[in-house]
N, C-alpha and C positions, 0 to 999 in steps of 0.2 A: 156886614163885614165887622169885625174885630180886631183888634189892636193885639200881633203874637209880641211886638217887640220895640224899642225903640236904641239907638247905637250911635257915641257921637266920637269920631278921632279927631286930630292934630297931630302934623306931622312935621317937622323941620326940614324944608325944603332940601338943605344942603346935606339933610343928614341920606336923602333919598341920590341926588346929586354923586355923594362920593359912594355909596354902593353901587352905582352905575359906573363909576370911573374904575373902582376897585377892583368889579366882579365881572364887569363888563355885559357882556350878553348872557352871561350864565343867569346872571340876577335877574334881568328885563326876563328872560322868557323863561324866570321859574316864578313869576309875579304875574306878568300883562301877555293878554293873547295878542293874536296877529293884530286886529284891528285896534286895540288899546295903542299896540306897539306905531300903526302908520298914523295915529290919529297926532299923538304927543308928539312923534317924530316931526310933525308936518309944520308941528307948532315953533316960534319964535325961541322958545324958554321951555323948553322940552323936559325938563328936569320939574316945573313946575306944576305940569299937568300932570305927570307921571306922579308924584307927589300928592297930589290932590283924587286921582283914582287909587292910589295905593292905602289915603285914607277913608276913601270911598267902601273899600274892602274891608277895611277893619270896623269901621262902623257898621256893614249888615252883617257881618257876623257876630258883633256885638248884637244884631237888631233879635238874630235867629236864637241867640244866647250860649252859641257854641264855639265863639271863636275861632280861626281857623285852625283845622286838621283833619281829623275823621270826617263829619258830616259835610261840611264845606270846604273846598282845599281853595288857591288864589285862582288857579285858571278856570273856577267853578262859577265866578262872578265877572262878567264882561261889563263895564261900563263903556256906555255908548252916546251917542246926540243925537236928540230929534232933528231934523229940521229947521225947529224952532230953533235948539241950542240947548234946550231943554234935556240936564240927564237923565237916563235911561239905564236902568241894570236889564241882561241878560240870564238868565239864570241857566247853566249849562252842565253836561252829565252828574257826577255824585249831588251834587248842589240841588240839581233842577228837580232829581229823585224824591231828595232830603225833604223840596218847599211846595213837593205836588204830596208827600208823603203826610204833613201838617196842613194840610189846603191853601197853600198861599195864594193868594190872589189878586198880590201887590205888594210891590216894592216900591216906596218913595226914595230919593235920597235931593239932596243940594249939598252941593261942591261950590266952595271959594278957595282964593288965596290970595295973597299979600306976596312983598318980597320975599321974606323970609321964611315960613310957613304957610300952609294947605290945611283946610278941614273939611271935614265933610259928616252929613248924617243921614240917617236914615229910621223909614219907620214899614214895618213889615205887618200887613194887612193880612189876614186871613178868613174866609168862609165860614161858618157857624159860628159854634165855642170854639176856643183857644186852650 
């Protein structure tokens, strides 16, 4: 394996918080898939995990080195939990194309947050050269 990338956000909780209050559902479900959606929901401080997956996102697309839009769009990256608690990205349609198209063969990432802000990173693994 090879090392395609590596992608670190931060995000201001509250700045994620009043897009959801702002934009409402239009915003949640042009960002977080369904399961994103019932997991954060499920949670205490719903704003904080949603925050923390939405940095979760800009970090592997920083990882991929394309940001998102063309090659990656947000509903392209599912962050999900093991079992463990351990996260887990999905990689799904243009996305999943884009990182079988480069041979990925792994996605890390680690998610925290605090009161006030969420970060998260990742590092994107691929099969031969890079």
């Amino acid at each position: 394996m090879n090392l395609l990338g590596i992608g670190i956000d931060v995000v201001e909780v509250e700045r994620i918080g009043s897009s959801m209050d702002e934009f409402g559902e239009k915003f949640v479900k042009r960002i977080f898939t369904e399961a994103e959606q019932e997991y954060c929901d499920s949670q205490k401080r719903s704003a904080i995990h949603y925050a923390a997956r939405f940095a979760a996102k800009e970090a592997i697309a920083k990882a991929f080195g394309t940001g998102i839009g063309k090659e990656i769009s947000w509903l392209d990256m599912e962050i999900l939990r093991e079992a463990s608690g351990e996260p887990k990205v999905l990689m799904r349609g243009g996305g999943a194309a884009y990182a079988e198209k480069l041979n990925v063969v792994d996605i890390k990432i680690s998610l925290t947050h605090a009161e006030h802000y969420a970060a998260a990173n990742a590092v994107v693994l691929v099969g031969g050269t890079a």
